[in-house]
KOLBA-348241 format. One record per atom (N, C-alpha, C): residue number from 1; atom name; x, y, z. Coordinates in nm, 4 decimals. Example, Ala and Ser with C-alpha at 12.3 -4.5 7.8 and 13.67 -1.06 7.14 Angstrom:
<sites>
SITE | 1 | N | 1.3190 | -0.5690 | 0.7800
SITE | 1 | CA | 1.2300 | -0.4500 | 0.7800
SITE | 1 | C | 1.3200 | -0.3300 | 0.7800
SITE | 2 | N | 1.2850 | -0.2250 | 0.7080
SITE | 2 | CA | 1.3670 | -0.1060 | 0.7140
SITE | 2 | C | 1.2900 | 0.0030 | 0.7870
</sites>
This chain:
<sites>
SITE | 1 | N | 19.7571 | -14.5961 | -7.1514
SITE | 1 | CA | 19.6785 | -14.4754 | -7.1451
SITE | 1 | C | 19.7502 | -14.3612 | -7.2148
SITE | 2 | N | 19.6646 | -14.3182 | -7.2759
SITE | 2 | CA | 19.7295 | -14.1613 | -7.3154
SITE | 2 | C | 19.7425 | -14.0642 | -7.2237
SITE | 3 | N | 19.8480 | -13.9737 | -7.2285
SITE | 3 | CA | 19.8728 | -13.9098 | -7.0396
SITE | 3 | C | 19.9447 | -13.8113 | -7.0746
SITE | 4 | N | 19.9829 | -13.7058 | -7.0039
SITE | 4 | CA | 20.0605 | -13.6038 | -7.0072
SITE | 4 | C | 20.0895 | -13.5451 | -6.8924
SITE | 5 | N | 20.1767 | -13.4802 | -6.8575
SITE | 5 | CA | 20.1865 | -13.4205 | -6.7401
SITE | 5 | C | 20.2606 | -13.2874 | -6.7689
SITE | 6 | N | 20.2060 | -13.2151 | -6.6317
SITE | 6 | CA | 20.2417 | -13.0103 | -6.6569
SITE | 6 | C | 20.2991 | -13.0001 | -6.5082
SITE | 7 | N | 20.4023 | -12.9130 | -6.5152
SITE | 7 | CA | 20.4467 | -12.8797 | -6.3261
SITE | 7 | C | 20.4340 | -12.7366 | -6.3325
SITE | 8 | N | 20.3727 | -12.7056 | -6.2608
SITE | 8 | CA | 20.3412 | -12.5899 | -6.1739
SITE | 8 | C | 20.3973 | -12.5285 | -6.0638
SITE | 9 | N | 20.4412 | -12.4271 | -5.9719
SITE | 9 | CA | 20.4283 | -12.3774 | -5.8442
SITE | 9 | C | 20.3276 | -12.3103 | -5.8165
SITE | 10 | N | 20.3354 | -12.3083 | -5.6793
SITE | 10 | CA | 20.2203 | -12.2209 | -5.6306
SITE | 10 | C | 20.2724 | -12.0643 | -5.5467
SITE | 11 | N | 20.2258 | -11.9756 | -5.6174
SITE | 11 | CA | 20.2756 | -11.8661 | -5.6446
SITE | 11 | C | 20.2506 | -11.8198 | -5.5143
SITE | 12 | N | 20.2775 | -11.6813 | -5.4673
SITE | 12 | CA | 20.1928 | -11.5464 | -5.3896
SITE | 12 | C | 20.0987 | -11.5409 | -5.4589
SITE | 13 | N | 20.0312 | -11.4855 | -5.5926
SITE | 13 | CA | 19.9242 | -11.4555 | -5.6255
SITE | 13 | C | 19.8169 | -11.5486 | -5.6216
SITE | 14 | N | 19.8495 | -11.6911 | -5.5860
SITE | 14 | CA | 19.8162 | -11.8211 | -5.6195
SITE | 14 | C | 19.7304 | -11.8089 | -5.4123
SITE | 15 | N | 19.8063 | -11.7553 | -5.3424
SITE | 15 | CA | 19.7179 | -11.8017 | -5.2671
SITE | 15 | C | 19.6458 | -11.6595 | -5.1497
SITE | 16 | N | 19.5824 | -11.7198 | -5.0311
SITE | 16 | CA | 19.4943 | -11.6153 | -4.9266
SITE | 16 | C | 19.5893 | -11.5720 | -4.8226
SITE | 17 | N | 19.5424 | -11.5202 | -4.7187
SITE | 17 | CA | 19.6325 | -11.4502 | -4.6173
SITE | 17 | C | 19.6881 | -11.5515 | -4.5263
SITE | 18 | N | 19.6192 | -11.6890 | -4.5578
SITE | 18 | CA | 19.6580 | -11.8405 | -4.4794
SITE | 18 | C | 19.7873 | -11.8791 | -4.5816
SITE | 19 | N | 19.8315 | -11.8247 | -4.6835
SITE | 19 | CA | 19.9206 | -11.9457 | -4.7745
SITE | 19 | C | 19.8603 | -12.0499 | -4.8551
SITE | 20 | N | 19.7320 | -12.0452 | -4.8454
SITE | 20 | CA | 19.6464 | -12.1807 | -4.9091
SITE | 20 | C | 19.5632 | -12.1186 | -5.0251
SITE | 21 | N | 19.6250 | -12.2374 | -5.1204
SITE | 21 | CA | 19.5716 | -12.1519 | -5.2919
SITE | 21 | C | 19.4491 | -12.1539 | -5.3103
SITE | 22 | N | 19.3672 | -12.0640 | -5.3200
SITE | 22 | CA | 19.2218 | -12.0538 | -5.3853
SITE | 22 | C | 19.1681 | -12.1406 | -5.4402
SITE | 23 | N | 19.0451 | -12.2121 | -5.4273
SITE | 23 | CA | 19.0178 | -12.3738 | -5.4851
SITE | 23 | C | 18.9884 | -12.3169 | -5.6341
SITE | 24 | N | 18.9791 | -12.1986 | -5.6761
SITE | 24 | CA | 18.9355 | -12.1917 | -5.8053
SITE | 24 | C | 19.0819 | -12.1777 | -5.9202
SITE | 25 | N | 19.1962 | -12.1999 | -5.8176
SITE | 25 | CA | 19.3192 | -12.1534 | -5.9274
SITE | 25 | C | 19.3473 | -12.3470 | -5.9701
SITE | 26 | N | 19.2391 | -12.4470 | -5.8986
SITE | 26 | CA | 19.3197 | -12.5849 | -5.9654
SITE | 26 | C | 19.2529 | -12.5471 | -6.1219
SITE | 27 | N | 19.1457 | -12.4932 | -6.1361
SITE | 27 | CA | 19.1118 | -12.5180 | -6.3065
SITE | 27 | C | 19.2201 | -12.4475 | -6.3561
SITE | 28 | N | 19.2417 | -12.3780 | -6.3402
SITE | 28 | CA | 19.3555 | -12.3283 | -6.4105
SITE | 28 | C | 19.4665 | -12.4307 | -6.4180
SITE | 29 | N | 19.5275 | -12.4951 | -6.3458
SITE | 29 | CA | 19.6943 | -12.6082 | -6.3218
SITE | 29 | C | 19.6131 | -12.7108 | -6.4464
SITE | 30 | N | 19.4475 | -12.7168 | -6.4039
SITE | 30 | CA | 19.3982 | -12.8498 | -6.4664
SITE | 30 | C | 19.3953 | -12.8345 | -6.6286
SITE | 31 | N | 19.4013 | -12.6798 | -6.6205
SITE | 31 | CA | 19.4313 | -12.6366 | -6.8230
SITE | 31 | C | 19.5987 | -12.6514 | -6.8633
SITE | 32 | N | 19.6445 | -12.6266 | -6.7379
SITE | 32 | CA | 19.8161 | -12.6916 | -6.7515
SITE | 32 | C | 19.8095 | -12.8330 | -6.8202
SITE | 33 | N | 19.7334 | -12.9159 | -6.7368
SITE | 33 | CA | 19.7493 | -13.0605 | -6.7881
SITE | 33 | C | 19.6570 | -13.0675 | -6.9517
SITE | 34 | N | 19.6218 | -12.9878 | -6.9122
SITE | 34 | CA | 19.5053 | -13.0682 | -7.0463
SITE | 34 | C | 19.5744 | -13.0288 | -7.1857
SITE | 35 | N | 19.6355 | -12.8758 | -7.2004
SITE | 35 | CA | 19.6940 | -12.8112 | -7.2629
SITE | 35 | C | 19.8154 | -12.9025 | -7.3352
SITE | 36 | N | 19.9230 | -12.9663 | -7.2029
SITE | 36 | CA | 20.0254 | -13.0814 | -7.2015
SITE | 36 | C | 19.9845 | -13.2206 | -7.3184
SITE | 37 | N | 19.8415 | -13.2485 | -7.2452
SITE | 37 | CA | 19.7726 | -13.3293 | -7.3554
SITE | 37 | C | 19.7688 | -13.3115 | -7.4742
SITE | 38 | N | 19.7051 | -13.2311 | -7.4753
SITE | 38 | CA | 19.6885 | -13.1818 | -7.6285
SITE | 38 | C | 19.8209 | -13.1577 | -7.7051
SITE | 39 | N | 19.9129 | -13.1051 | -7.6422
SITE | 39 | CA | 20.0571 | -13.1360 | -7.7026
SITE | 39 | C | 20.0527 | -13.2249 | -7.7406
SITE | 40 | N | 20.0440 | -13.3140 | -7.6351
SITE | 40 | CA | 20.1756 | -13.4330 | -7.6862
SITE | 40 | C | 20.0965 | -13.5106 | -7.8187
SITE | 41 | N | 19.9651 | -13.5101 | -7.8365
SITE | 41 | CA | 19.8611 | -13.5620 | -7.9629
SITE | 41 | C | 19.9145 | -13.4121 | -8.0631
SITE | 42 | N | 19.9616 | -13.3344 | -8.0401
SITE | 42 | CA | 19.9711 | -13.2448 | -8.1636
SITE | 42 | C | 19.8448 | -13.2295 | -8.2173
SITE | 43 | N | 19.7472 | -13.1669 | -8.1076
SITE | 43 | CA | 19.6181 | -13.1665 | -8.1523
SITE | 43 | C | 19.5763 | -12.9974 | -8.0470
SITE | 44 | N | 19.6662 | -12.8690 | -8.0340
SITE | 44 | CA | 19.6639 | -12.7995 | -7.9446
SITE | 44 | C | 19.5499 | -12.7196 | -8.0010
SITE | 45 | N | 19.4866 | -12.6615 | -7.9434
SITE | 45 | CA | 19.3890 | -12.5478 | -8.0107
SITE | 45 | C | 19.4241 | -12.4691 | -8.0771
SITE | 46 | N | 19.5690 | -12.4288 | -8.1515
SITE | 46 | CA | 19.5769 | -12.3739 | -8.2267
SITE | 46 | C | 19.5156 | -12.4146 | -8.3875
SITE | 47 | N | 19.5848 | -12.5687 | -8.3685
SITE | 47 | CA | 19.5260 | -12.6946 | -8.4701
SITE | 47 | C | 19.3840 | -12.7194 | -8.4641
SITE | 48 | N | 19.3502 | -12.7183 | -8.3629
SITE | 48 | CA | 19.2043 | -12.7415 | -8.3551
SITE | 48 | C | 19.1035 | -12.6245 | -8.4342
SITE | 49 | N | 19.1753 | -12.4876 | -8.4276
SITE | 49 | CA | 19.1170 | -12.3701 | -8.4888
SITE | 49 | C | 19.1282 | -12.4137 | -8.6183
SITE | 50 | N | 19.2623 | -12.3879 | -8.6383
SITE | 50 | CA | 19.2851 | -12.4590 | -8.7950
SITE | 50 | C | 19.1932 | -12.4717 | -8.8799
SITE | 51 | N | 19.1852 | -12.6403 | -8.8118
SITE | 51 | CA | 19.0405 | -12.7444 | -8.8773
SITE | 51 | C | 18.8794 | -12.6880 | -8.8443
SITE | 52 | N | 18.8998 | -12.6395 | -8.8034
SITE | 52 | CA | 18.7500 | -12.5184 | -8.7994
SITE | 52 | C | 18.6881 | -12.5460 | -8.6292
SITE | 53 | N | 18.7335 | -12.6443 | -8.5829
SITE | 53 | CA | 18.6520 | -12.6437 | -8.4317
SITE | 53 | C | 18.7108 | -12.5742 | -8.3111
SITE | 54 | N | 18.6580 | -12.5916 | -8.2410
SITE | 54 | CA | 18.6261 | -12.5767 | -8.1053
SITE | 54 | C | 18.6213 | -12.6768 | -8.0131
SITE | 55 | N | 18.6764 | -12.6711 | -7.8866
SITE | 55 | CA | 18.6073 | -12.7695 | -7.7799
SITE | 55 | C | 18.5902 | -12.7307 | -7.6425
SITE | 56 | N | 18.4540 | -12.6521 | -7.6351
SITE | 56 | CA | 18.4419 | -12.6019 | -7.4857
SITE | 56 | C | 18.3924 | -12.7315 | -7.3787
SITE | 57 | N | 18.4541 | -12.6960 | -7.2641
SITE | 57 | CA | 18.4197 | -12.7696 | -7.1711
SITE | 57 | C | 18.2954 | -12.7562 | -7.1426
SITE | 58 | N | 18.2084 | -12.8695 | -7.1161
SITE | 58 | CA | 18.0228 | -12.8751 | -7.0995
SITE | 58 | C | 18.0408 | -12.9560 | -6.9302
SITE | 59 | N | 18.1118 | -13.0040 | -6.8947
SITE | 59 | CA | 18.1290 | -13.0723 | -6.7392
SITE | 59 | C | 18.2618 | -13.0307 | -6.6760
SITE | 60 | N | 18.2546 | -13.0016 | -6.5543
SITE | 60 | CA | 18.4232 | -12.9815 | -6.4777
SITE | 60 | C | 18.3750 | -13.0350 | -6.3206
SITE | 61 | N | 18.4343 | -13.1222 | -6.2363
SITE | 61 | CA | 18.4332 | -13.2278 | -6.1304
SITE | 61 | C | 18.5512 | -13.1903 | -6.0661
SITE | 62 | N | 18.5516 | -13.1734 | -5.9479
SITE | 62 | CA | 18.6557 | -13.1128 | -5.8778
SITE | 62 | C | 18.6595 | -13.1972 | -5.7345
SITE | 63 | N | 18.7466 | -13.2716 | -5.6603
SITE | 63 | CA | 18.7351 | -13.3501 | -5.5196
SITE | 63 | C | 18.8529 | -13.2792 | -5.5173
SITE | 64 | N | 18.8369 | -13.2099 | -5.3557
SITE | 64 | CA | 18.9822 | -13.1841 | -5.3009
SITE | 64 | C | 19.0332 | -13.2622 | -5.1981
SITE | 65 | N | 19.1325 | -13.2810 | -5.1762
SITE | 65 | CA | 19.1927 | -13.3951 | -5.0905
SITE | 65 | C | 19.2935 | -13.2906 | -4.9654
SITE | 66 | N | 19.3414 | -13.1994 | -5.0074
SITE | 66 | CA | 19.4563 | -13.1263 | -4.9119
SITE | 66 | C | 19.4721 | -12.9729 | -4.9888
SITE | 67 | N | 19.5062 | -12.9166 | -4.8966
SITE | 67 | CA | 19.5619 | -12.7836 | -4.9325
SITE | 67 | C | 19.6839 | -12.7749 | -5.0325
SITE | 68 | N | 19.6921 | -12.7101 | -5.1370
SITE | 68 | CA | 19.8267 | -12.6592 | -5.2169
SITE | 68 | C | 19.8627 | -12.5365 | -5.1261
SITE | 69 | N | 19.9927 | -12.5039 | -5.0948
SITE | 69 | CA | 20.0261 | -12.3588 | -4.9995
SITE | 69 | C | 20.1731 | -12.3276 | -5.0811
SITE | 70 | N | 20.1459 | -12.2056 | -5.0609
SITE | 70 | CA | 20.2554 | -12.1299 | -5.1406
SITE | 70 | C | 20.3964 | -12.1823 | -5.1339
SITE | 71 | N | 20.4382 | -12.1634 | -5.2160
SITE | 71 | CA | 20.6145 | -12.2446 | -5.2541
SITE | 71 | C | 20.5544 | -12.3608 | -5.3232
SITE | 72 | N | 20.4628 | -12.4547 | -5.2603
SITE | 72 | CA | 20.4644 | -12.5922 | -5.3536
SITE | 72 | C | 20.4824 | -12.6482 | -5.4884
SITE | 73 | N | 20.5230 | -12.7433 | -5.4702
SITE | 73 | CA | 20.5910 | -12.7692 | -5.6822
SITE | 73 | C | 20.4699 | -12.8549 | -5.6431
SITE | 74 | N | 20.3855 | -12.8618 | -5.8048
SITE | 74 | CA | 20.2890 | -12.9281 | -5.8043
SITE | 74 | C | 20.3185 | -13.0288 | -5.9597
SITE | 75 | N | 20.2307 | -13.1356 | -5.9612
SITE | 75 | CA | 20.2708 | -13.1844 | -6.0160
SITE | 75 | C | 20.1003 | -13.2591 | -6.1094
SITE | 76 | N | 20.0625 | -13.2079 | -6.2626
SITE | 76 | CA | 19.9375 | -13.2086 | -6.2978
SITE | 76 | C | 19.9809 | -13.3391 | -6.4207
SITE | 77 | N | 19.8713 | -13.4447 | -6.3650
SITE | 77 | CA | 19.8757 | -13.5628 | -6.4588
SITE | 77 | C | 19.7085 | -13.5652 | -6.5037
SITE | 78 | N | 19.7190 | -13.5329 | -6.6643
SITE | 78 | CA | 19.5688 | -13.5457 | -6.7196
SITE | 78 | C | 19.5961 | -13.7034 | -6.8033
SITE | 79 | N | 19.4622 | -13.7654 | -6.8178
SITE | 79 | CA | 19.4507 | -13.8696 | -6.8781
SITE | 79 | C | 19.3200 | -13.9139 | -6.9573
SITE | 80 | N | 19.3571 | -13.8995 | -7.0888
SITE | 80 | CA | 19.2556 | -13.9369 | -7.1895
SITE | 80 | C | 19.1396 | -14.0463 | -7.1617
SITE | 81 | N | 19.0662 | -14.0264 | -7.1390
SITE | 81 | CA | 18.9146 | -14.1356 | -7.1032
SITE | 81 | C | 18.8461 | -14.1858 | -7.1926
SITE | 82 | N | 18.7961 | -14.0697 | -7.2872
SITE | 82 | CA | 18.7173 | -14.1131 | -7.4113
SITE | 82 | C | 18.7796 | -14.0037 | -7.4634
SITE | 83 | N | 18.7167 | -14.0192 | -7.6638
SITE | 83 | CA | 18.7924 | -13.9048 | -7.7398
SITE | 83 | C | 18.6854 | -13.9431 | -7.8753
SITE | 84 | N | 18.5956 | -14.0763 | -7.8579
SITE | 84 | CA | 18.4761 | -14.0384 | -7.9840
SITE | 84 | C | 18.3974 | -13.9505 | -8.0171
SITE | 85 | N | 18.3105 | -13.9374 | -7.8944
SITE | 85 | CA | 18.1884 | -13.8899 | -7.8943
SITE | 85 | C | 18.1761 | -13.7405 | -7.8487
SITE | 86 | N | 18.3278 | -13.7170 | -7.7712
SITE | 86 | CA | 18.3465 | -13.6324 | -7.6849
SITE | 86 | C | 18.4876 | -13.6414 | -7.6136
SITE | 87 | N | 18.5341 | -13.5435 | -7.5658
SITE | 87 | CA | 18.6531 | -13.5469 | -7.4825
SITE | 87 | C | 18.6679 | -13.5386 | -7.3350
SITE | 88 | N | 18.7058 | -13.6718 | -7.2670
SITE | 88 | CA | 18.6705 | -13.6948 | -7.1058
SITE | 88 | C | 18.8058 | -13.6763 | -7.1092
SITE | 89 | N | 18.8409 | -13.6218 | -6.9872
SITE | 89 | CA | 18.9929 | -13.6009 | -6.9434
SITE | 89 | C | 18.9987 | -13.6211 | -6.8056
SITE | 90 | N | 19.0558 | -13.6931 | -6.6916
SITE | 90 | CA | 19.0837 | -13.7222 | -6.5510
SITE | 90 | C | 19.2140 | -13.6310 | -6.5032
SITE | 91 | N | 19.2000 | -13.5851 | -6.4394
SITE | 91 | CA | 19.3191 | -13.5298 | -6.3861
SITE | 91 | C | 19.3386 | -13.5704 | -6.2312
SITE | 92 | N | 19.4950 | -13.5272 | -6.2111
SITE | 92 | CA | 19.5316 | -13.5500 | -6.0290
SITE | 92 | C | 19.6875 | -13.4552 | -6.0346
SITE | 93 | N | 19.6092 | -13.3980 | -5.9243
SITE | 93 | CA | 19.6923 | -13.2741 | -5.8789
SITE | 93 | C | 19.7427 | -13.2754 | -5.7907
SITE | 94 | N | 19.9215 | -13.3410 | -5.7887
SITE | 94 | CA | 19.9851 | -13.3986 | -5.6537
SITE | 94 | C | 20.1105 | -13.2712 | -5.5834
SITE | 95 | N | 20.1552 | -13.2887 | -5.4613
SITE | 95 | CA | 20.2584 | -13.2529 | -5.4939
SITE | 95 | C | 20.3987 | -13.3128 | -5.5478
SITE | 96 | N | 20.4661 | -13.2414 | -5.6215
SITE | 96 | CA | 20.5831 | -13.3266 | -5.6644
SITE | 96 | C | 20.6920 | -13.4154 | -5.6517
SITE | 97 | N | 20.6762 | -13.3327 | -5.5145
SITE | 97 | CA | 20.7975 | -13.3693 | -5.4233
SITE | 97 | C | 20.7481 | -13.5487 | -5.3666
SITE | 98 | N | 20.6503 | -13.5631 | -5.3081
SITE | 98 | CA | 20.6120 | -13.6436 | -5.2077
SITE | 98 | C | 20.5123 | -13.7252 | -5.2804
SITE | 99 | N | 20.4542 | -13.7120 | -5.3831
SITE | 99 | CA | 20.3483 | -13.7465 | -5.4650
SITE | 99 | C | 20.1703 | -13.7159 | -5.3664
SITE | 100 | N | 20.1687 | -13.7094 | -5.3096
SITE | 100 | CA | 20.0310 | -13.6446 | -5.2305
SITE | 100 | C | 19.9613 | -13.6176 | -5.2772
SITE | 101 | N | 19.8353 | -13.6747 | -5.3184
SITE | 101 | CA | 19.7306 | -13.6578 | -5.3657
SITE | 101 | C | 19.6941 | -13.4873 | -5.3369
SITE | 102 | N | 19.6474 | -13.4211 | -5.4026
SITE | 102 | CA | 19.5743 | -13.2464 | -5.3430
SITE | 102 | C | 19.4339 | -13.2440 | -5.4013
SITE | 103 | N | 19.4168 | -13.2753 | -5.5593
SITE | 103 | CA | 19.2996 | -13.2789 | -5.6113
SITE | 103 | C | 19.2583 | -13.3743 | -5.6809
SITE | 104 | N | 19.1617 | -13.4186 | -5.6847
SITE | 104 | CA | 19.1188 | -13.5286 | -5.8464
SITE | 104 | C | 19.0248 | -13.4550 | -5.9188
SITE | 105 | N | 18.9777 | -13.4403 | -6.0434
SITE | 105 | CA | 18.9030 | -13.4033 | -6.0901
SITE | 105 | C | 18.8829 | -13.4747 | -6.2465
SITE | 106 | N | 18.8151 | -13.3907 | -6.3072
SITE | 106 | CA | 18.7490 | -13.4380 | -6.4374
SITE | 106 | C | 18.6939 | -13.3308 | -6.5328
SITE | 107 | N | 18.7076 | -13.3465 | -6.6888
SITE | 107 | CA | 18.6415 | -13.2567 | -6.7294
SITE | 107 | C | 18.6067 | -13.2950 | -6.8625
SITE | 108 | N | 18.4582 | -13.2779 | -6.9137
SITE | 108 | CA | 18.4288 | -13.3155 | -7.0726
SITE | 108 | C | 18.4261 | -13.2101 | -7.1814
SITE | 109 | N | 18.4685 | -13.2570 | -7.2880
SITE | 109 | CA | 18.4619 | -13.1439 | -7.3804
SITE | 109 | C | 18.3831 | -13.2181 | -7.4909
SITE | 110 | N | 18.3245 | -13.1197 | -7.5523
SITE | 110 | CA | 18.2339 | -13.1548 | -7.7199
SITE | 110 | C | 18.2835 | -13.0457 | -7.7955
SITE | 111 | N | 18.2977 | -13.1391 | -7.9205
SITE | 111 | CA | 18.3364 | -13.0923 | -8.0414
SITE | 111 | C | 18.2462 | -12.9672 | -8.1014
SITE | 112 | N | 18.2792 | -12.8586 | -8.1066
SITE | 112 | CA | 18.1507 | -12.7535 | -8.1813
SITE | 112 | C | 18.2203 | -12.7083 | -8.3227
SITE | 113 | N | 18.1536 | -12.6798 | -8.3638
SITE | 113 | CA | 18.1981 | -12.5859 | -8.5276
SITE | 113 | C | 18.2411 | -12.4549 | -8.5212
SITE | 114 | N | 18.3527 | -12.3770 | -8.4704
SITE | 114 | CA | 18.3826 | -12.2807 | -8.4839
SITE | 114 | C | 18.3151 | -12.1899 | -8.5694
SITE | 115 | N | 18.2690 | -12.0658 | -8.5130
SITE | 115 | CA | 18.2100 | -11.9958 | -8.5806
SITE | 115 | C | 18.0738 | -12.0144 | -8.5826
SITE | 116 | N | 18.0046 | -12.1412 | -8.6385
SITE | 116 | CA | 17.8750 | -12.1452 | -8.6695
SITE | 116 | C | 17.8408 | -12.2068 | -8.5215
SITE | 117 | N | 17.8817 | -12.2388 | -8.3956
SITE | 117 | CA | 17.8700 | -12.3006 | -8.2830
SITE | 117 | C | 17.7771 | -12.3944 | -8.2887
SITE | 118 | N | 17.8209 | -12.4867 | -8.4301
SITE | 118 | CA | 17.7046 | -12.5910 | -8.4042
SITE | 118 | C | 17.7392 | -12.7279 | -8.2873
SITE | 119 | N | 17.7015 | -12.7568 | -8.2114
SITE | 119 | CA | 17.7390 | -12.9037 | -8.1503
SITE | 119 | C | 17.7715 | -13.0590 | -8.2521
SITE | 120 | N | 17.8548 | -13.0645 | -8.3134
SITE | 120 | CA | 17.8774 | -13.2072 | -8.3512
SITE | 120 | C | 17.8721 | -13.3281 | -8.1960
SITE | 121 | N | 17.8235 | -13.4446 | -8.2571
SITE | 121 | CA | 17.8079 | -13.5627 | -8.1555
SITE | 121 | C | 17.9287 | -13.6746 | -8.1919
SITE | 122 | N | 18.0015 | -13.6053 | -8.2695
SITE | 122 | CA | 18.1009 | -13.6993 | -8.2939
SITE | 122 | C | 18.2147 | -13.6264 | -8.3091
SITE | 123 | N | 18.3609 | -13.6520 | -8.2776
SITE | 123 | CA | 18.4698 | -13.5738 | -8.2521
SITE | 123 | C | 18.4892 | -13.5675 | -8.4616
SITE | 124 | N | 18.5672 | -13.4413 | -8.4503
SITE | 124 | CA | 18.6108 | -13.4260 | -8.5745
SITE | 124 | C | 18.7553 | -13.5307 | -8.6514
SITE | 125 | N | 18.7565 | -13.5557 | -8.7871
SITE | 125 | CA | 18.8498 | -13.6433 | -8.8117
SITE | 125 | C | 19.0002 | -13.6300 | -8.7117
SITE | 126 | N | 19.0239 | -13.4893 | -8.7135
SITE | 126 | CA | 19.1760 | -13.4291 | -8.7132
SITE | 126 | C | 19.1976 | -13.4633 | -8.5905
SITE | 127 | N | 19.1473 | -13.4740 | -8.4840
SITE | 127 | CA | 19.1189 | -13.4956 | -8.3402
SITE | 127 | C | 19.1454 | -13.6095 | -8.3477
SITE | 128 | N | 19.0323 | -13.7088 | -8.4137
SITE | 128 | CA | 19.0243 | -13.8468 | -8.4321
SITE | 128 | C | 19.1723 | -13.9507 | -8.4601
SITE | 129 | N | 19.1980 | -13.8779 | -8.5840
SITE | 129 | CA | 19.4006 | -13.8962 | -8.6541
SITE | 129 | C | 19.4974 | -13.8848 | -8.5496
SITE | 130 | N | 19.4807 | -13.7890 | -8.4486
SITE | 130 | CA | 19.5792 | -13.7794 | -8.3886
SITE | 130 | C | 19.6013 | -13.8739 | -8.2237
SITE | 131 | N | 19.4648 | -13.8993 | -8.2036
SITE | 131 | CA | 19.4326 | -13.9963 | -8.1431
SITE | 131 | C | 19.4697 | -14.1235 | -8.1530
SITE | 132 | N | 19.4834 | -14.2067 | -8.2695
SITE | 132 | CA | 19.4734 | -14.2913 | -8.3484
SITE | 132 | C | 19.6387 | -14.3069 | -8.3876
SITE | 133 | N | 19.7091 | -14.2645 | -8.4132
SITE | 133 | CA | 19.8152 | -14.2228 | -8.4338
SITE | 133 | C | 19.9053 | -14.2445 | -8.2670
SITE | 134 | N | 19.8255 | -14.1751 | -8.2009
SITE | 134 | CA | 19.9562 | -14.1752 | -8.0217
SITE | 134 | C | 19.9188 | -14.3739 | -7.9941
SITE | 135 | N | 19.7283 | -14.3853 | -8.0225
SITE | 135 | CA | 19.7650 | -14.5199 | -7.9665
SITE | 135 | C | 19.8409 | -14.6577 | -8.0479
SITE | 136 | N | 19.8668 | -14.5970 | -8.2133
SITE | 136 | CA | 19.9693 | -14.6787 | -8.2530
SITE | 136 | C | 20.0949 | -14.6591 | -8.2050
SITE | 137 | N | 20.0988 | -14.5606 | -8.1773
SITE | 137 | CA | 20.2697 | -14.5235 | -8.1212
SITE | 137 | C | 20.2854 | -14.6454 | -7.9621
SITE | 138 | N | 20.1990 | -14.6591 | -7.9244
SITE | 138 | CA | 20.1745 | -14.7503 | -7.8469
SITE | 138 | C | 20.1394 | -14.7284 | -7.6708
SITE | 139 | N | 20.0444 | -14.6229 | -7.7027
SITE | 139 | CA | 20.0209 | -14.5836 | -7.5777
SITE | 139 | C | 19.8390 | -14.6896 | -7.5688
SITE | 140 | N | 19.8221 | -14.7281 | -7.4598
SITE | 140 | CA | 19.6677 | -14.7561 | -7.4479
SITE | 140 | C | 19.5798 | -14.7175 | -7.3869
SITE | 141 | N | 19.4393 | -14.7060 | -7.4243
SITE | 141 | CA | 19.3475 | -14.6576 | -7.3485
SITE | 141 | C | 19.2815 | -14.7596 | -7.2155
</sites>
């Protein structure tokens, strides 16, 4: 599998007057991982601008399993699903220490045309290359 992983804490600002982080700060850890991804393919949105696209998220899937509470080292593993037609990404949001499941989620992205926001149905080459490239390096889907 193609995979990456991002570590996080969970801040004061991160959580409520309980210590327990806001369910809306995992999208954020979950752009930690995805971000990580996109590293490690050397395919970051800076590159992606580059080559003229875009890839907004059109789906985001969220299961929570346990509370994240302040101090926690967290620990964000995203994993490449599909990358033709579109970009599926799985994530799991543990803690570090203990491995503990906290979140699972999911999120799709489509390729658009920067600027002209057209929807392509097929990922762009540069995306495609770099894809193609990690699973010769010998990672599998």
């Amino acid at each position: 599998m193609i995979r990456a992983e991002a570590f996080t804490r969970v801040e004061f600002y991160d959580v409520d007057p309980m210590q327990v982080a806001w369910h809306g700060h995992y999208v954020r850890w979950m752009e930690l991982g995805r971000r990580a991804l996109l590293d490690r393919l050397d395919y970051g949105y800076e590159a992606m601008l580059r080559d003229g696209w875009s890839f907004p998220v059109v789906d985001l899937r969220l299961r929570y399993a346990r509370p994240a509470v302040l101090g926690q080292e967290l620990r964000i593993l995203a994993e490449l699903k599909e990358w033709e037609n579109r970009v599926a990404i799985d994530y799991q949001i543990s803690d570090a220490r203990d491995g503990a499941r906290l979140c699972r989620a999911s999120s799709v992205q489509v390729a658009v045309r920067a600027g002209a926001r057209e929807l392509s149905f097929v990922c762009p080459p540069g995306w495609l290359e770099r894809v193609a490239r990690a699973l010769a390096a010998g990672e599998r889907p």
